[in-house]
C-alpha positions as CSV (number, residue, x, y, z in Angstrom):
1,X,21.1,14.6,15.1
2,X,19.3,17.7,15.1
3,X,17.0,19.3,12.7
4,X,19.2,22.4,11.8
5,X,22.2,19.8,10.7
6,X,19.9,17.2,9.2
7,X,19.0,20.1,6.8
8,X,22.5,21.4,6.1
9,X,23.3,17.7,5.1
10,X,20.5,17.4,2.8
11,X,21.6,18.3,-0.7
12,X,19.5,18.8,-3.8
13,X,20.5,17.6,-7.1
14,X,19.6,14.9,-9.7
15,X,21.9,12.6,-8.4
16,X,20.1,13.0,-5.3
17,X,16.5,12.5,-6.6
18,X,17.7,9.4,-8.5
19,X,19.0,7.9,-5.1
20,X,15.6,8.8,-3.8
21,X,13.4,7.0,-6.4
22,X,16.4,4.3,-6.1
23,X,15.5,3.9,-2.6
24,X,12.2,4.2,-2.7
25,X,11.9,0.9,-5.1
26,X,14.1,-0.8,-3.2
27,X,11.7,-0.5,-0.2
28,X,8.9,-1.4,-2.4
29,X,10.6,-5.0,-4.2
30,X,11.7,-5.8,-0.1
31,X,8.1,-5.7,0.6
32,X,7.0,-7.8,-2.4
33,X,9.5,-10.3,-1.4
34,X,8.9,-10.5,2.3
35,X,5.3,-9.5,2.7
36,X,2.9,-11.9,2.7
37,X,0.2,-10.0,2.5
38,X,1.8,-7.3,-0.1
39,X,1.6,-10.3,-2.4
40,X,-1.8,-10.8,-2.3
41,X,-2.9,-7.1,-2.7
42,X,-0.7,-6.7,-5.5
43,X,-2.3,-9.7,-7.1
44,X,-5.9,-8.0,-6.4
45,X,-4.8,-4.9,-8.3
46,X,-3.8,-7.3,-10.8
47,X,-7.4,-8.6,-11.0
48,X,-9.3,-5.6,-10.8
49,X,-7.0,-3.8,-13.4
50,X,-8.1,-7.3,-15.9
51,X,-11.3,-7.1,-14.7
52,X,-11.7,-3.2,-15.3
53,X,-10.2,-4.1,-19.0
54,X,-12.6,-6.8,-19.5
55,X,-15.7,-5.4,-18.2
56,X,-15.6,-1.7,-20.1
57,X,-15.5,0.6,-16.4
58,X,-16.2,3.9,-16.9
59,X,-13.6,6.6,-16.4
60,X,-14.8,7.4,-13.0
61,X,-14.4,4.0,-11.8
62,X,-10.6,3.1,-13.0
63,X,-9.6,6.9,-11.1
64,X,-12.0,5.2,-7.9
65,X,-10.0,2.0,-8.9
66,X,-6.9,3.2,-9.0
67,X,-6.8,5.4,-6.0
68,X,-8.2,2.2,-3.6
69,X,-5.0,0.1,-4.8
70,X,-2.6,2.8,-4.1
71,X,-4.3,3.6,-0.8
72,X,-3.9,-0.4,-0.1
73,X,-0.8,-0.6,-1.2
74,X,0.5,2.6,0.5
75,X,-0.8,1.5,3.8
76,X,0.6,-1.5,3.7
77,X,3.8,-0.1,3.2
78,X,3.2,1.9,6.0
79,X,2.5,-1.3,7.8
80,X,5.7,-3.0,7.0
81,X,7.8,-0.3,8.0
82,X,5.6,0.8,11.4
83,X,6.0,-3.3,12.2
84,X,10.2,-2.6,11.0
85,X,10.7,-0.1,13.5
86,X,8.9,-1.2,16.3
87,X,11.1,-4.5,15.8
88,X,13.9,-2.9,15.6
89,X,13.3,-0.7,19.1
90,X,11.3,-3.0,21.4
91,X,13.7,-6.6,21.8
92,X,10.9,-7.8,24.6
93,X,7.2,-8.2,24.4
94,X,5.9,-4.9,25.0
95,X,1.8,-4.1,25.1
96,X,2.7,-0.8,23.4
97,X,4.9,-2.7,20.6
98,X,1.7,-4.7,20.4
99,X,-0.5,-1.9,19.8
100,X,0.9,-0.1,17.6
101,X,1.6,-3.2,15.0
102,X,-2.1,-4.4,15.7
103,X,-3.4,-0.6,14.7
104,X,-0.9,-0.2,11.4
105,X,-2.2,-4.1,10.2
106,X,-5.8,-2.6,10.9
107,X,-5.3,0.2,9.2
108,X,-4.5,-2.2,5.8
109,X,-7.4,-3.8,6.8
110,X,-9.9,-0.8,6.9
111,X,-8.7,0.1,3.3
112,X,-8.6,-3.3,1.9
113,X,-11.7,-4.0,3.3
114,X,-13.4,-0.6,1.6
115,X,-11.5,-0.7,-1.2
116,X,-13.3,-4.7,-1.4
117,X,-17.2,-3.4,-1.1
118,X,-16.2,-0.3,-3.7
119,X,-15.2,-3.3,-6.1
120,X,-18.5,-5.0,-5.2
121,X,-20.3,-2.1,-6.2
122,X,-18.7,-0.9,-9.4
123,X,-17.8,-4.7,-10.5
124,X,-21.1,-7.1,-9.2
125,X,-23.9,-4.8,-11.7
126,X,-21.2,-5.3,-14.4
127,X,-20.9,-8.8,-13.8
128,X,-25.0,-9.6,-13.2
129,X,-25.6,-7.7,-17.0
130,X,-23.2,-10.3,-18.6
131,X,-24.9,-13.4,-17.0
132,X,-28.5,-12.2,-18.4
């Protein structure tokens, strides 16, 4: 299908943007019942959202907060879908196929692993004042 009739099938309409949000959830329940790892980042936004509650963070630090979980959780959406169409286009082992699933889980990674030392330094002063 081409662009030009992709866009004359495209419709706008509240019926339409309820399908869309629709959709959108579905995609995102699929991933917290089949991702393994999806799980565990939601149950780290989880804890750092209790934490956050419990340990009085300032403004500035729920918006940094909140904007590393979505990035986390957005990218490994991203991930689940990237590794979803590779799968569903490459039937054989393929060093590209590899590639590109090994760079979308790095990806996750690189976030998770940023949004990890951010939490270390807005949660570990917080945590130090309430052992003294």
């Amino acid at each position: 299908m081409d662009l030009e009739s992709r866009d004359k099938r495209k419709k706008f309409g509240l019926k339409r943007l309820f399908y869309s949000f629709k959709y959108a959830m579905e995609g995102l329940l699929y991933a917290l019942k089949n991702e393994q790892n999806m799980m565990i980042h939601v149950f780290m936004a989880v804890f750092v959202i209790v934490m956050g509650i419990l340990l009085q963070i300032s403004m500035m630090e729920w918006l940094i907060c909140i904007l590393l979980i979505g990035l986390v959780i957005g990218t490994e959406l991203m991930n689940t879908f990237i590794e979803t169409v590779v799968d569903l286009t490459c039937h054989e082992k393929n060093e590209l196929a590899k590639i590109a699933k090994d760079t979308a889980a790095a990806t996750v990674l690189v976030f998770a692993l940023t949004s990890m030392i951010v939490g270390i330094i807005i949660f570990l002063p917080k945590l130090l004042d309430l052992l003294k």
